[in-house]
N, C-alpha and C positions, 0 to 999 in steps of 0.2 A: 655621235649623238644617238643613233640608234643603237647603238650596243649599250649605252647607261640604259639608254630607258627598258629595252627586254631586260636586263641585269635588275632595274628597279621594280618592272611588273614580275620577273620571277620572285623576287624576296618578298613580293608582295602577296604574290599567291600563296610561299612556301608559309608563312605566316596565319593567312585563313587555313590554312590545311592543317596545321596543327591546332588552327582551335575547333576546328571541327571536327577533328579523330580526337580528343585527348577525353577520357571517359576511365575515371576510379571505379574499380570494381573489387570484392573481398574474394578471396580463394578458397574461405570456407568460414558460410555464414553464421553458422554457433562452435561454439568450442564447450569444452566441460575440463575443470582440472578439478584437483583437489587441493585444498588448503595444506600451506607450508611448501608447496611445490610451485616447480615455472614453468610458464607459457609464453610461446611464440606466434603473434596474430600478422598477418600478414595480410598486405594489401596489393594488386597489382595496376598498372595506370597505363595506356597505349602510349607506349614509346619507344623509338628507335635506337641503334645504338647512334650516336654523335648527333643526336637529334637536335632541334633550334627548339628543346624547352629549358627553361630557365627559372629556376623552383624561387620564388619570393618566400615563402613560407610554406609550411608542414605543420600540422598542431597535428594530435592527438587529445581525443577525450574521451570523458567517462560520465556516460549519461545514468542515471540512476534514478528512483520516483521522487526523491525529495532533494538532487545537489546537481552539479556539472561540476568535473575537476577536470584540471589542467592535466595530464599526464607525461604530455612532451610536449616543447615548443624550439621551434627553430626556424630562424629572419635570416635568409639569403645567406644561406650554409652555416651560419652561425646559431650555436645551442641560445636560449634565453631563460636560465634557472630560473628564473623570481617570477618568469608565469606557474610553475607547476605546484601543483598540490601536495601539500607538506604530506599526505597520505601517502604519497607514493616520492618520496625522495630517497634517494639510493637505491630505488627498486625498479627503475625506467630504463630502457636503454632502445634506442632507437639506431636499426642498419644503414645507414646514408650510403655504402658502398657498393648496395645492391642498386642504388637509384637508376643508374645509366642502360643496366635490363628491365627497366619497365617496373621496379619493384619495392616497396617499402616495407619493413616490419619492425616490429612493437615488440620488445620481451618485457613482461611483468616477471621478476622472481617474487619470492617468499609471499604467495599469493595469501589473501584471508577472506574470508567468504565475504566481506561487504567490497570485494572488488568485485561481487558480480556486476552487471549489467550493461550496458549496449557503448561498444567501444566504435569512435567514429574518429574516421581518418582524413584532414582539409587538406586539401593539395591547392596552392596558388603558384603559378606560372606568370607569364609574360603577358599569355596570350589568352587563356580562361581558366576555371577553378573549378574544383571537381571532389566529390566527396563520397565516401561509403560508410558501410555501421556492419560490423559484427556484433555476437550476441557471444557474452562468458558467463557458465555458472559455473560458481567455483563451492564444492560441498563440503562440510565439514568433514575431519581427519576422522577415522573411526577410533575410538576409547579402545588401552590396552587391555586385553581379555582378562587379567588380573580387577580391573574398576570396572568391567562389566559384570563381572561375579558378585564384586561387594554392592553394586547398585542393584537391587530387587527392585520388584514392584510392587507397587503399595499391596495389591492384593493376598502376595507371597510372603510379601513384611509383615503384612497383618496376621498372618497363619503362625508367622515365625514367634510374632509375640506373643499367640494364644496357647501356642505349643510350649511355651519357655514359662508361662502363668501357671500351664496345668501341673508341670512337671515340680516347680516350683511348691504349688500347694501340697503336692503329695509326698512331697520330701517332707513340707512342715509337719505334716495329717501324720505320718510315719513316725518323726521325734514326737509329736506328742505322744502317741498310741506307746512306745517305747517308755517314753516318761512314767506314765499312767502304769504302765507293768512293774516297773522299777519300786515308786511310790508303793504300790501293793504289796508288793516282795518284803520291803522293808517293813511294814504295818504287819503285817505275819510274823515275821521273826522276832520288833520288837513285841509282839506281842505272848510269844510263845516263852519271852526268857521273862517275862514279866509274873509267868505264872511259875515257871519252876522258882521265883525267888522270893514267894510267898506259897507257900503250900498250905492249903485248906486244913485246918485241924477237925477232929473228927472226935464229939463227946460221946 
């Protein structure tokens, strides 16, 4: 009888012990990626190896100024597709194998800038629940030096069309000026055969 009951007061204690050490913490509290690439957020949680916790659930989200998405959800080891957010479907992938070192991570691939904002990681256990938040900005890809060339700026563009106006009128200013010589040429000679083919008679 006394060995159940120490055997029932240790399981008993072993039990408060883990919900009073069991505390989510991030590994590193902002990240920065760039759009069309992936990232790996990682969270770590105090636990042993063979420890007595027993994960009920794991969600991850994505907190942002105007939504909450689903980005992973998973009910006592099993994944649950139909919580997550169609924004990130096929792009999620959550480590469960790391769990037993104390460890969970998040890959976002084929990131786009409206996946920035504050990724928060639930941990539910047996025995208490515990949760953290990273910070992602993810910036736009830089434009190939080719469309950065043809993009000017308006002030440049402006230059370019008053440069392309000026050169424009002085071509026209030129065929006129050209013209006008031409017409005179012609006014001369018709006129010169017009006199030899009346000659002035003389009484």
């Amino acid at each position: 009888m006394k060995m159940i009951s120490r055997i029932l007061l240790l399981l008993i204690l072993s039990s408060c012990l883990c919900a009073a050490t069991f505390v989510v913490n991030v590994t590193q509290s902002s990240y920065q990626a760039e759009e069309n690439h992936s990232i790996t957020l990682e969270w770590t949680f105090t636990s042993e190896p063979d420890s007595c916790l027993k994960f009920n659930f794991i969600i991850f989200t994505l907190i942002t100024d105007d939504k909450l998405s689903v980005l992973f959800h998973e009910h006592d080891g099993v994944e649950v597709p139909m919580s997550q957010d169609e924004q990130f479907a096929g792009r999620v992938q959550s480590e469960r194998d790391v769990l037993p070192e104390g460890r969970t991570r998040l890959h976002v691939s084929r990131l786009r800038t409206e996946d920035s904002g504050l990724y928060v990681c639930e941990i539910k256990t047996d025995h208490n629940f515990g949760s953290a938040a990273a910070e992602l900005v993810v910036f736009a890809a830089p434009e190939p030096l080719q469309v950065q060339r043809l993009r000017l700026n308006p002030q440049t563009e402006n230059r370019s069309r008053l440069s392309l106006c000026v050169i424009l009128a002085l071509i026209a200013a030129a065929a006129a000026a050209a013209t006008a010589v031409l017409l005179i040429q012609r006014r001369k000679r018709t006129g010169q055969k017009s006199s030899f083919n009346n000659p002035v008679s003389i009484t």
